[in-house]
N, C-alpha and C positions, 0 to 999 in steps of 0.2 A: 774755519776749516778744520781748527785740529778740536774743536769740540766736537764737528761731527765724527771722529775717528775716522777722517784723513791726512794722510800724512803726503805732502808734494815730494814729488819726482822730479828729476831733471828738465830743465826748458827747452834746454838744446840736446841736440844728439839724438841715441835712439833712446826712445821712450818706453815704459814698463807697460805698454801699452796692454800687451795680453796677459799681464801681469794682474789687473785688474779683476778683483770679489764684486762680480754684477752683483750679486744678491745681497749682500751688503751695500754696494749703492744705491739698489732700490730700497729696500727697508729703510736706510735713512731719510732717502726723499720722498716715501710715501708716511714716515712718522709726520714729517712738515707738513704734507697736502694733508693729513689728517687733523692737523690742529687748526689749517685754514678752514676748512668745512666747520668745526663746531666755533671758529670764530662770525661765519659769516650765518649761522645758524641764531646764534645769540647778536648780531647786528651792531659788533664789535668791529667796527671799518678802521680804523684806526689800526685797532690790531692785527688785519687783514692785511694793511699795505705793508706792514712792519716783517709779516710770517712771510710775505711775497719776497720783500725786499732781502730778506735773509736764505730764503732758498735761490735765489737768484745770484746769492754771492757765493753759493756753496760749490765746492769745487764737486762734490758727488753728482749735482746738477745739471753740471758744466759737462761732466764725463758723460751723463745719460743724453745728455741733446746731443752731443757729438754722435757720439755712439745708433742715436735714432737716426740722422742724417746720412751718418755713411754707413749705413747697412738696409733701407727699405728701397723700393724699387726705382727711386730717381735717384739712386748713388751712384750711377754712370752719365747721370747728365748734368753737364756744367750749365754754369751761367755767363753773361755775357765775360766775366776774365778767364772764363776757360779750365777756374782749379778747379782739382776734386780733391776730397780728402780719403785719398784710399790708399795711405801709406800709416802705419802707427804712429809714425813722428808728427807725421802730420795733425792727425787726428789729436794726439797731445798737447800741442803747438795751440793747434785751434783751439781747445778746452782750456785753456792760460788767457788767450786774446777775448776772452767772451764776458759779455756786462764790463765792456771797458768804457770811459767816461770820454774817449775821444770818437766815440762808435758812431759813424755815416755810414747807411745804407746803400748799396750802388744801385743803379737802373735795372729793371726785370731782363731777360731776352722776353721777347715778344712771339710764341710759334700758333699756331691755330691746328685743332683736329677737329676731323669728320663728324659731323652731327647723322642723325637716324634721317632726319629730313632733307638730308643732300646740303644745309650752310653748315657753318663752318664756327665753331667754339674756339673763341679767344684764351691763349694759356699764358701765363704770366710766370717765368722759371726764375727766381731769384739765385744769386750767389750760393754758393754753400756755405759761408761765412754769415751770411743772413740768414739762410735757412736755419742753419744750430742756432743765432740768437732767436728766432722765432720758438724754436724745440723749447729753449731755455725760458722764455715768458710762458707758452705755451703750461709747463710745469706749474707754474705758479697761478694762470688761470682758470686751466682745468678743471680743478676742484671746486672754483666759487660757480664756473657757468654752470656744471654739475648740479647744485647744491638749489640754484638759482630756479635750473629750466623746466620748462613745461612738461609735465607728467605723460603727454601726448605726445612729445616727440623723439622722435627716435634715426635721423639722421645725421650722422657725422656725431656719433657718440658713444662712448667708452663703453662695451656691455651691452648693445644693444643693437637693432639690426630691421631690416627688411621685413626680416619674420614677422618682429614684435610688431610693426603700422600693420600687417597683414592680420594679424591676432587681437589687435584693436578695431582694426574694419570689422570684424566675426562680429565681437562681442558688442557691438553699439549697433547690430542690421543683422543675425539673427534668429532673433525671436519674434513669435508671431505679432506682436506689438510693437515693435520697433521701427525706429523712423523708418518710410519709403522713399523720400526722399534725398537725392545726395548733389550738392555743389561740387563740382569737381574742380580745385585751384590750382591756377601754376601761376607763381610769380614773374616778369617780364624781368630777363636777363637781372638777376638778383644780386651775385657778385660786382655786375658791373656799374650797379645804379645806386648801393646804400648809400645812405647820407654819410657823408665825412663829419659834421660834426656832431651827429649823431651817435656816431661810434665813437667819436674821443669823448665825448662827454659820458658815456654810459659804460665803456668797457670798462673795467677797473685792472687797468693794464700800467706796463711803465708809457704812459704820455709821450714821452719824448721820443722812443722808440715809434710807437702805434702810430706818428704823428711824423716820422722819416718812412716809416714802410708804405702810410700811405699816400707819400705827397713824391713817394722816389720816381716812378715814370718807369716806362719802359723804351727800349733799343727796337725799331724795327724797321734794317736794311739799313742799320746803320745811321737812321736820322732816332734819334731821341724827343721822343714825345711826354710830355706833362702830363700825370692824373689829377682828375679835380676831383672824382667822386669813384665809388664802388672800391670793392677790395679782392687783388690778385688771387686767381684759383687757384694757381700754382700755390700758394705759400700756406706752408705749412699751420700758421694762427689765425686764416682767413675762413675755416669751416666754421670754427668755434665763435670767432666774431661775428660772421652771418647768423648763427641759431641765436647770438644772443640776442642778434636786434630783429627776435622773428619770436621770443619767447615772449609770454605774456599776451599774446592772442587770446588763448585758452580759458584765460581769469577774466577778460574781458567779455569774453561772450558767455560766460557761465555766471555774470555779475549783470548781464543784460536782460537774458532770457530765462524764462522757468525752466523745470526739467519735463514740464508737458508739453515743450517745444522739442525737445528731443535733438536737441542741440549739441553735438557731439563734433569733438574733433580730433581726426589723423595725420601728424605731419610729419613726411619724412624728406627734410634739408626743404626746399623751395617749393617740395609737391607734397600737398594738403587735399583732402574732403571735409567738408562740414555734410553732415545727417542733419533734417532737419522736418520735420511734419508736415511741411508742404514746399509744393512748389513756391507760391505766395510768400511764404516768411522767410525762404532762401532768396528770393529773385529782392524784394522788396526793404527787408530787412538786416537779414546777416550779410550779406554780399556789400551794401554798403558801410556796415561797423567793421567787415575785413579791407576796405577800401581807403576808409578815413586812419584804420592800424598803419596800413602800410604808405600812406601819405606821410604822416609822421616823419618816416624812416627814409623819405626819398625814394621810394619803390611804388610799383603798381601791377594789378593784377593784366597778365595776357588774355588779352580778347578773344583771340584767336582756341587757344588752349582752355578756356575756363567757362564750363556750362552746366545747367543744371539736368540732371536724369534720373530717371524713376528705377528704383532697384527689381522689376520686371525685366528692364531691357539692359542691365547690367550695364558694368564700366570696368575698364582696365585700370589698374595701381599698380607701379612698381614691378610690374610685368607678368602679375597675374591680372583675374577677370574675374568681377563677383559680380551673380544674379542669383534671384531668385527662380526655382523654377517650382509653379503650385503650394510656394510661401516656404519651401527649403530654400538656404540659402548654399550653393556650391560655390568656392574659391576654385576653379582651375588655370592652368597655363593659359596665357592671352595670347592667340592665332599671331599676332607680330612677333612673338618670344618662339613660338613655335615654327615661325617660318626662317626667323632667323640662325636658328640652330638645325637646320635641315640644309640652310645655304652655305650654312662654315662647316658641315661635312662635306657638302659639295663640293666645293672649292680647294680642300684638302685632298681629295680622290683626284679631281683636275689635275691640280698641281702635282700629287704623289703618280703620275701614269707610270713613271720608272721606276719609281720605288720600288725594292722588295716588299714582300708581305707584312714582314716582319715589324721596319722601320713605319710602313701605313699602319699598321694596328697600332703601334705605339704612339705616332699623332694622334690620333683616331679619339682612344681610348680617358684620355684627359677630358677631350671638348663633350664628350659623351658622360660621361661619368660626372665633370663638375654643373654640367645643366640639370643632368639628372638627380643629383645631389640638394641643387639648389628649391628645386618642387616638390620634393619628397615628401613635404608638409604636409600638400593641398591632396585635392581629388585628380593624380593623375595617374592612376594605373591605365588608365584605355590609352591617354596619350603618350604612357610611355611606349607601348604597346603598338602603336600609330608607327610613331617614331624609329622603334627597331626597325619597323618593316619596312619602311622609307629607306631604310640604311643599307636594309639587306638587297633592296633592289639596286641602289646603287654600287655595291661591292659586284652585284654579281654582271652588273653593265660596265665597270671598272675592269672584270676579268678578263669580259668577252673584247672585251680592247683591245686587252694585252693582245691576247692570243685569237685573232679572228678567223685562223684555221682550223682551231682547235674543236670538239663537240661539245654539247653539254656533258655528259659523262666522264669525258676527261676532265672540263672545267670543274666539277665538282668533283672530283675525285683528289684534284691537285691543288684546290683553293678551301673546302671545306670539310669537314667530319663531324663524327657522330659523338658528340661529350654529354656525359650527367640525362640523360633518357632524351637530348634536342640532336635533330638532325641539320645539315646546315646552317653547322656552327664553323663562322669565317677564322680560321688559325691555322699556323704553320706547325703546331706540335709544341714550339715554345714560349708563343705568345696567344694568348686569343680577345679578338672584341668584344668587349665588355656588351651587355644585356642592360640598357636602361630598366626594362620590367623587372629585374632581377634585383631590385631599390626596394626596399619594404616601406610602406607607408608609413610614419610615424609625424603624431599630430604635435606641434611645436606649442610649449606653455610659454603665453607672453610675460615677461618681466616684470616686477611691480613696478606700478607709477613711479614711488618717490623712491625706489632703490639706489642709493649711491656708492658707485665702484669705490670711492676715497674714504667712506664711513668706517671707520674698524668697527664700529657695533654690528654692522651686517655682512661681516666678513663671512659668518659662516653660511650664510643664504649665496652668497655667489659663488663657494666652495660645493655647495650642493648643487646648484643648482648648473655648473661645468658638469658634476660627475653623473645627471641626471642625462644631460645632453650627450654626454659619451656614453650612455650605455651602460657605463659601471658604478662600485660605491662609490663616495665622494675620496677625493686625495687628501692631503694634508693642506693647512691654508698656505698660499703661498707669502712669498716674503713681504711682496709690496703692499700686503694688509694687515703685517702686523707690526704693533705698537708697540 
């Protein structure tokens, strides 16, 4: 610790907690995750567990898992003993107790949320005392699954996003040559079914941990149930474990197939397409080398979910919809994305019927703006366009609620005005509803394949490549990439 130029604080009492140089303790622990990457580059394993083992002892480490734990959005919810760490001492406290040699993991809580289909997703909430130890390995294997994974995937990973699977669908469907065919895969409950010894043997993790996180069980209603297999959603080093034992797909069907098979793959987290030249070498061929992959692994593909379609009649990803229409290829919003964001304005107006104006515009204008936001990529001005006017009819059936004596004249007089050359524009003077159409278009560049967040050599490409995505020149590099 005092070679990484830290110096310990008190164990007890109050703690220097805000006292703490973040950028200083990321530059030190992204110096470490940067010599893991050219260790596992050069196939120096040995050296690998050594750089692991050593940022795992480092108290800079220790402060950043804490610090990731009690500050993202599950830092108000405990686990089954009820702490949290949202006191500094606390948080201190915890960053001392972390990579201790007497470390048992406790039982998950057990809660279940709403799926889109009306059942119901299993969550797995561990401790927050597990959580930080998972932050703290997490640290340490970041950089190898990083270094490791498939060039095609782009779920639950540092740098990368929704966009980029969407901007790899473009690019592999199209051109006028390009596969027409596409398998559309979803894995059968993924989290819940990898292989356990599948994952110890291949994660290159601490063992003995990987090997209490996933044998710990979970609390539900009180009785305590055993895990034999799969790895907790809830937990913070279970995304990462999943992509690893889902990488290496990619090499396998690109070592199988020619490139006049047009054999291309999109994975984001459990949901994948393969492109492929026909129906025939999808149904007959690729479908079982993805089948025999994921047998392996203890997983299989959904029945239900998983079929093949011609890129005429389009398919839905990630919640957009690509077809071809007369051999252009248009990305727009997928009619379930679009109905669902018409129902959570609705819903909002329902519930807001008292509300002031003011207070409704300000709900309002988030759910509207971050939807809008999130398609701004693709081909959707007409739908945003759609959308406003779905919104406006609802405000203006919102008003005539309010006030069902009132005329139209008045309603508009008292509910809308005339801004920027638009009439019937919904605002009290100090707030107004945000214009989804009022989003400019702008086309998103996908990420290179092999780019890695932990590489100091390509520090400056991810530095550009932020300041391209904002709008502006690029900033200075930040701390966690330099060496």
């Amino acid at each position: 610790m005092i070679a990484l130029g830290i110096i310990e604080g008190p164990r007890d009492g109050t703690a220097p907690w805000f006292a703490i140089d973040w950028t200083r303790i990321r530059r030190l622990v992204g110096r470490l995750q940067a010599r893991i990457v050219k260790a596992v580059r050069a196939g120096k394993w040995h050296r690998v567990r050594s750089l692991q083992r050593l940022l795992a002892n480092s108290l800079a480490a220790k402060l950043l898992a804490v610090q990731r734990v009690s500050s993202n959005r599950g830092k108000n919810t405990p686990g089954v003993d009820g702490v949290l760490l949202n006191t500094p001492a606390r948080k201190w406290r915890q960053a001392h107790r972390l990579n201790a040699r007497d470390y048992r993991p406790k039982p998950l809580r057990r809660i279940y949320i709403p799926k889109k289909n009306g059942k119901r997703r299993p969550l797995g909430i561990p401790v927050h005392a597990d959580r930080a130890e998972q932050a703290l390995e997490l640290l340490a294997l970041d950089p190898v699954s990083e270094t490791l994974a498939d060039p095609c995937s782009y779920g639950f990973r540092k740098a990368r996003g929704a966009h980029d699977a969407i901007a790899g669908c473009f690019l592999a469907l199209c051109r006028r040559h390009s596969a027409e065919w596409i398998l559309e895969g979803d894995i059968r409950a993924c989290f819940d079914e990898v292989s356990h010894p599948w994952l110890l043997e291949h994660v290159p993790t601490n063992q003995g941990k990987l090997r209490g996180w996933l044998k710990a069980g979970f609390m539900e209603r009180g009785v305590f149930r055993p895990t034999t297999q799969g790895t907790p959603q809830g937990g913070i080093l279970s995304p990462t474990a999943a992509n690893m034992a889902l990488d290496g797909l990619e090499q396998r069907l690109r070592a199988r197939f020619h490139p006049r098979h047009k054999v291309n793959l999109v994975r984001y987290a459990d949901d994948f397409i393969i492109t492929g030249a026909s129906s025939t070498l999808l149904a007959d061929e690729v479908k079982p080398q993805v089948q025999q992959f994921l047998m392996e692994r203890g997983l299989e593909l959904s029945e239900a979910k998983t079929r093949i379609v011609h890129i005429d009649d389009g398919f839905d990803f990630l919640g957009f919809n690509l077809r071809k229409y007369h051999g252009k290829l248009l990305i727009t919003p997928a009619k379930p994305s679009i109905a669902a964001v018409k129902e959570k304005v609705r819903d909002i107006l329902k519930a807001g019927a008292s509300l002031t104006q003011d207070v409704l515009i300000r709900r309002l204008n988030p759910v509207i703006r971050g939807w809008g936001h999130y398609y701004r990529h693709v081909v959707s001005k007409e739908v945003f366009s759609d959308i406003d006017h779905a919104i406006w009819c609802m405000t203006w059936n919102w008003a005539k609620r309010r006030h069902p004596q009132k005329g139209h004249k008045w309603l508009k007089d008292r509910y809308y005005a005339h801004r920027d050359g638009r009439d019937w524009v919904f605002t009290d003077g100090s707030v107004t509803l945000f214009r989804m159409a009022s989003i400019p278009i702008r086309r998103h560049v996908k990420i290179c394949g092999d780019a890695n967040p932990y590489d100091p050599q390509q520090a400056d490409y991810f530095v550009e490549r932020r300041g391209r995505q904002r709008g502006r020149r690029p900033v200075a590099t930040p701390a966690w990439l330099v060496t």
